[in-house]
C-alpha positions, 0 to 999 in steps of 0.5 A: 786325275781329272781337272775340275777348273782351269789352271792359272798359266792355261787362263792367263795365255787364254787372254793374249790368243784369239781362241774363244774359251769358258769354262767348259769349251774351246771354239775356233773358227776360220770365218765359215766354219766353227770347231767346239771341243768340250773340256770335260770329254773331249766331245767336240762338234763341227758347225757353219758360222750359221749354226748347222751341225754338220759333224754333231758331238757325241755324247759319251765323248770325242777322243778315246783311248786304250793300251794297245791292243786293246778294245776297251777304250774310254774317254778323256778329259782336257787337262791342260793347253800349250798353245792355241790361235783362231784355227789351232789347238794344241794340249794333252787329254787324259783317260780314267786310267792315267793314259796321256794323249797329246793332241794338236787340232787345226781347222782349215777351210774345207779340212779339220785335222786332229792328231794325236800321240801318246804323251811317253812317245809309246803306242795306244788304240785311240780313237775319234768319236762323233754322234751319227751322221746318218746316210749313206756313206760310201768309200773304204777301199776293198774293205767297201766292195764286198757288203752286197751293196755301196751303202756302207751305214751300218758297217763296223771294222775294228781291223781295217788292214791287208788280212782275211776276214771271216768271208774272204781271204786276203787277196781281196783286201789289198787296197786299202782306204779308210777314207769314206764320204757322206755326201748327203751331209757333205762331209768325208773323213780319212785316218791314215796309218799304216797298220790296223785302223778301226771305223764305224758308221752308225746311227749312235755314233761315227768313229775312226782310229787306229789299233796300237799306234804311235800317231792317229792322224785324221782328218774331217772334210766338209763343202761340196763333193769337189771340194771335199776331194781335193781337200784329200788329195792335199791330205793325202801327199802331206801323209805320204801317199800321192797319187802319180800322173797316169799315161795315156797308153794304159787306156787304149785296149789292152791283152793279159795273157792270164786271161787266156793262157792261165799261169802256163804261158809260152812264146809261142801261145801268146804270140800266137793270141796277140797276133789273132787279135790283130789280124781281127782288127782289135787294137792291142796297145799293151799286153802283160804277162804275168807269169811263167816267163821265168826258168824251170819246170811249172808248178815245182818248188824250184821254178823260177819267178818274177824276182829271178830278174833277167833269168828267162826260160829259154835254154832246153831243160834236160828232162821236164813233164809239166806238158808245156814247151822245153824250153818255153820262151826260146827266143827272148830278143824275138819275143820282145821285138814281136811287141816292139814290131806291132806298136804294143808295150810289154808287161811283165808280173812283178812281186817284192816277196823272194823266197826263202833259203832252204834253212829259213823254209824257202825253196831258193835255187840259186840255177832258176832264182840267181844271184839276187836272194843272197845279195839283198840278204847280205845287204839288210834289204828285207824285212827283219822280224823281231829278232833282227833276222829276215821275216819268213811271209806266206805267200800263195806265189812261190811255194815255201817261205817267202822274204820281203823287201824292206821298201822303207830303205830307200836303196832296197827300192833303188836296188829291186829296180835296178834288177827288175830292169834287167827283164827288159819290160815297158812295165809291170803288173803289180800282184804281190799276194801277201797271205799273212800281211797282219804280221807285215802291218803295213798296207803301204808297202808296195807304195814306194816301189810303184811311185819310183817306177811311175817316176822313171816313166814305166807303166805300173798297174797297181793291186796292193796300195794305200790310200792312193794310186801310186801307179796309171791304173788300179786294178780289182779282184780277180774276175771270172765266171762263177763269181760273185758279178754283182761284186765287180760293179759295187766294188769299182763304184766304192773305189770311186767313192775312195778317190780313184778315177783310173779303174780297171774291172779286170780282164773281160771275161774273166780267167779260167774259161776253157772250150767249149763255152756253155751258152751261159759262159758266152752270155756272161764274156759279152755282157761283161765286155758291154761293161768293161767298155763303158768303164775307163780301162778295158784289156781281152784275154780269152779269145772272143772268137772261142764262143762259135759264135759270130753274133756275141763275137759282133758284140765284143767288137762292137764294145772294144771298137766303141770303147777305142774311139773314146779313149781321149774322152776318158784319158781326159776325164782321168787327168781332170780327176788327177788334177784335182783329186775327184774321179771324174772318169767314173763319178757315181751319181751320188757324187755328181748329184749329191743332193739328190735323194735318189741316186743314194740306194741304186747300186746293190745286189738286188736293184742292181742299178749300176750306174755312173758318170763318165766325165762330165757328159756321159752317163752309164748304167750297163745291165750287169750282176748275177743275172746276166744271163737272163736279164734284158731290160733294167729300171734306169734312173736318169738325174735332172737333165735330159739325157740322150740314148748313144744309140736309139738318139731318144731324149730322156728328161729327168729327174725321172726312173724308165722301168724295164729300160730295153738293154739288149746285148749288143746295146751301148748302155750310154746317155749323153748329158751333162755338159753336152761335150764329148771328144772321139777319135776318128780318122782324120784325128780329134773331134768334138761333139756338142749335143744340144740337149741343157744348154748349160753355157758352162765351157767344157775343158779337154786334156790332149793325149800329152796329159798337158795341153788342152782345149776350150770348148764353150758352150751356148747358154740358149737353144736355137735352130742353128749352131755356129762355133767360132774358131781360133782364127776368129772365123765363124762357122756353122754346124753341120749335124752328124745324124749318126751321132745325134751331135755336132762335129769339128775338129779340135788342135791343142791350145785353142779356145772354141766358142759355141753359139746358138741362132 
């Protein structure tokens, strides 16, 4: 039954707290921002202590509820508080069906957090409701990469979850983030669960919740762009999903196998591949191989897979007609070796889904899978169905039924590492393809495995996560030629927009080309290497050299080469963006310019403007989407500031748009601005470039390669006709320009503080 008046014991603590209250509201402020939640709705509106409205209430109500399972959610009414202070709220809503929410709100200095639980301790939909905030908005994980642009306004999703949706199947949503930013009105927002999660962004109204539930636990972030991210990155650890520490290794060029050979590697092949690419001159410092280092004969029910760990195919099987070497990988130890030899660290595939036994639908075979299905089933390691027996999952890798290990038992996680080692790798890429994960209802499940592994110094490139990178790189979708490639772009551009600095766009070229290259198919591999080259990890796959043609092989190289010699430059700006939760290695405009109008409508299938910040000195925009093919020229809008072609050394003051920007295929498509700053590899080591170009006198901060130690550059506030830099001993020197690099170059060593002036 609703309250039509406080009760008495609700007045009475209301005199002895610092929380303001009539009739009708409670207010709480922290000094700059005041929180308003009305009694009769549980509307309730965030504003400055000025009066801006900055999350506005909405006038149906602010806190909505239903059974689980449920789509039809009404609103609910205060009907009592248990505790309150100037920044906290505590009590318990009730809907028009009796269902009894209790809530608990605190405002902090960049966050709002409300969570809330079903009073008997049960589940419920439940739901938080604003008034619209307007546009754009942009994040969600995968679930932002597919809408044909990166402006999310007007998007709905009331099953935000690892599953297919009436466009695409499940392998494209496996990182999954509701966590969205608004930065026109500098405002982000994130619920964290598990499960099914339900947002919308609209003119009418804002919501986010989540489907049949124990908790919702949300939070509204507020202030400038930076402040926002690292108010989420907190957010973040609290509920469990941190971030880990990336290494340096993963941004050097890497090799995936799959990208050449397909699913039917052997020895010999990728052996071969790699030390073709060497003697080339491309600098190969990691390489994965991701399937078919397994026993038995390929594409059968009974071949092994990632988790027959340890079980190689290197003994001669009696009789095989899959086409491929008997046996594949003859000789391991060489095999490993072969990459320890060249300086390059070894990946392997990785999934946590096992077959099933034969009674249960699975094709386990204990010659190829060995020992490890019977031994997790004994222990209780799996997931366990409603009936307490192991859950039967689909998966498109192994055949059959498929097991899933349990990650929330902590000794299953200790156990599957225990075994993974037993392949012997440096690290592993992280694929598990989970068909029906509704029914897992769990999108971080792949989470704990990731972060124990990063936790014992292996490389980890992540597919399937929530929320955060428990790993050194993400990985995208699949790419390959004949696909959607406006996607590539606006899905990486929304995984910024989510938090994640370390993206990897995949192999160049994609998979699956095959001799002879069509002209269009060679167009495509070098325009998607010039892109991959301006993005914060690159890895080959299918050798450029199979295009016959030595002018787009030149360009490949040219793209890898560059993308080489900036490999300090981005690893600092990946762990800038780890310290503090913004993702500083591939910043979208619209968060480097967030008050700039714009920057907010470029990047979507038909401008095709793909453009972003590298760190805090260099914009990129690469001419990529569906024409590549055809298109050499694109419109480039370059923000305030002047901006230096890498390339041609032509200063560009904007704010401004060129139209038709000339983007040949061999052109770097980068501009240097910003702070001025750069940092390359050269011979004879580290080097900074400065580039007078805005004279901000703002100090740029370079992390070394340990991920640790750093060096201050800063910079003059003035033009001049010369340029000094005082060094550590105090001396100081003047510079010489590099007029191939348009820039003035020293040498930099860690722990020092380097000092730029201008006369």
């Amino acid at each position: 039954m609703f309250m039509n008046k406080p009760s008495i014991s609700l007045l009475l603590l209301i005199l002895f707290v610092s929380c303001k209250y009539d009739t009708h509201e409670f207010v709480l402020e922290n000094g700059t921002h005041r929180f308003i939640l009305s009694r009769d709705n549980t509307a309730f509106q965030l504003e400055t202590k000025d009066g801006e409205v900055l999350l506005p209430r909405h006038p149906d109500g602010g806190i909505l509820l239903g059974d689980e399972g449920s789509n039809n959610l009404t609103y609910s009414q205060l009907v009592s508080v248990t505790a309150i202070a100037h920044d906290r709220l505590k009590g318990t809503t009730v809907n028009k069906n009796g269902k009894e929410l209790e809530f608990e709100i605190t405002l902090g200095e960049h966050c709002l957090q409300i969570v809330c639980q079903p009073a008997d301790k049960g589940k419920l939909t439940m739901e938080l409701q604003t008034g619209g905030i307007g546009g754009p908005v942009y994040g969600l994980g995968d679930h932002g990469g597919y809408e044909g642009r990166t402006d999310l306004f007007g998007y709905t999703n009331d099953h935000l979850i690892n599953d297919r949706t009436d466009r695409y199947n499940w392998n494209h949503y496996r990182f999954i983030s509701s966590f969205v930013i608004f930065p026109a009105q500098g405002i982000g927002q994130v619920v964290f669960d598990r499960g099914s999660k339900r947002v919308a962004f609209g003119q009418h109204g804002n919501r986010m919740g989540v489907n049949g539930s124990e908790v919702l636990r949300a939070y509204y972030f507020f202030g400038q762009p930076e402040e926002i991210y690292a108010a989420y990155k907190t957010a973040k650890n609290e509920a469990g999903y941190p971030d880990k520490k990336p290494k340096y290794e993963f941004f050097e060029i890497g090799y995936e196998a799959f990208g050449s050979l397909g699913w039917n590697t052997y020895q010999s092949s990728v052996e071969k591949d790699i030390q073709m690419y060497l003697d080339k001159g491309y600098p190969l410092k990691w390489a994965v191989v991701g399937s078919g280092f397994w026993k038995g004969e390929r594409r059968t029910p009974r071949e092994g897979s990632t988790t027959a760990f340890g079980i190689w195919d290197e003994e001669k099987a009696l009789s095989r007609s899959d086409g491929l070497p008997n046996p594949r990988y003859p000789d391991v130890t060489g095999f490993k070796n072969f990459f320890k030899e060249k300086g390059i660290k070894l990946l392997l595939g990785s999934r946590i889904n096992f077959k099933a036994l034969e009674e249960d639908g699975g094709n386990y075979y204990p010659d190829n899978d060995g020992p490890f299905i019977p031994q997790a089933l004994e222990r209780g390691y799996f997931v366990k169905d409603a009936n307490g027996e192991p859950g039967k999952f689909k998966v498109n890798f192994p055949q059959g039924s498929n097991y899933i290990l349990n990650t929330d038992l902590p000794e299953a996680v200790d156990w599957f590492i225990e075994q993974f080692d037993r392949w012997g790798a440096d690290g592993i890429k992280e694929d598990m393809m989970l068909q029906d994960g509704v029914l897992l209802n769990n999108d971080g499940k792949l989470n704990p495995v990731n972060e124990k592994l990063m936790d014992l110094g292996k490389m980890v490139m992540v597919r399937n996560t929530a929320y955060g990178v428990p790993g050194d790189i993400m990985r995208l979708e699949d790419t390959k030629y004949g696909f959607d490639q406006d996607r590539t772009l606006i899905n990486a551009l929304n995984y910024a927009f989510s938090g994640v600095g370390n993206i990897y766009p995949d192999i160049v070229a994609g998979k699956y080309l095959e001799n002879p290259l069509s002209e269009d198919e060679k167009r495509y591999f070098v325009r998607n290497a010039m892109t991959a080259a301006v993005m914060p990890v690159m890895s080959l796959g299918y050798g450029p050299w199979h295009m016959k043609s030595p002018e787009y092989e030149m360009a490949v190289k040219k793209a890898v080469d560059f993308h080489h010699q900036l490999v300090p430059y981005i690893y600092s700006e990946v762990q800038r963006g780890y310290d503090t939760g913004f993702p500083y290695a591939m910043t979208p405009l619209p968060l480097a310019f967030p008050k700039d109008e714009d920057t907010y409508y470029l990047a979507d299938s038909l401008k095709k403007q793909y453009s972003w910040m590298m760190g805090e000195s260099l914009m990129a925009a690469p001419l990529f989407g569906n024409d590549y093919a055809s298109a050499q020229e694109r419109d480039v809008y370059f923000p305030e500031g002047k901006w230096m072609d890498w390339q041609s050394k032509e200063v560009i003051e904007g704010p401004r748009t060129i139209k038709n920007y000339p983007l040949p295929d061999n052109k770097i498509p980068l501009w240097v601005g910003g702070k001025d700053v750069i940092v390359l590899r050269e011979e004879e080591g580290l080097r900074a470039y400065y580039f007078p170009l805005n004279f901000s006198g703002r100090p740029y901060t370079f992390y070394f390669p340990d991920g640790h130690s750093t060096a201050e550059i800063h910079t003059p506030a003035v033009a001049g006709d010369r340029y000094f830099v005082q060094l550590p001993d105090g001396k100081k020197t003047e510079l010489k320009i590099n007029k191939d690099m348009g820039g003035f170059g020293f040498s930099i060593t860690s722990g020092q503080r380097y000092v730029l002036s201008a006369e």
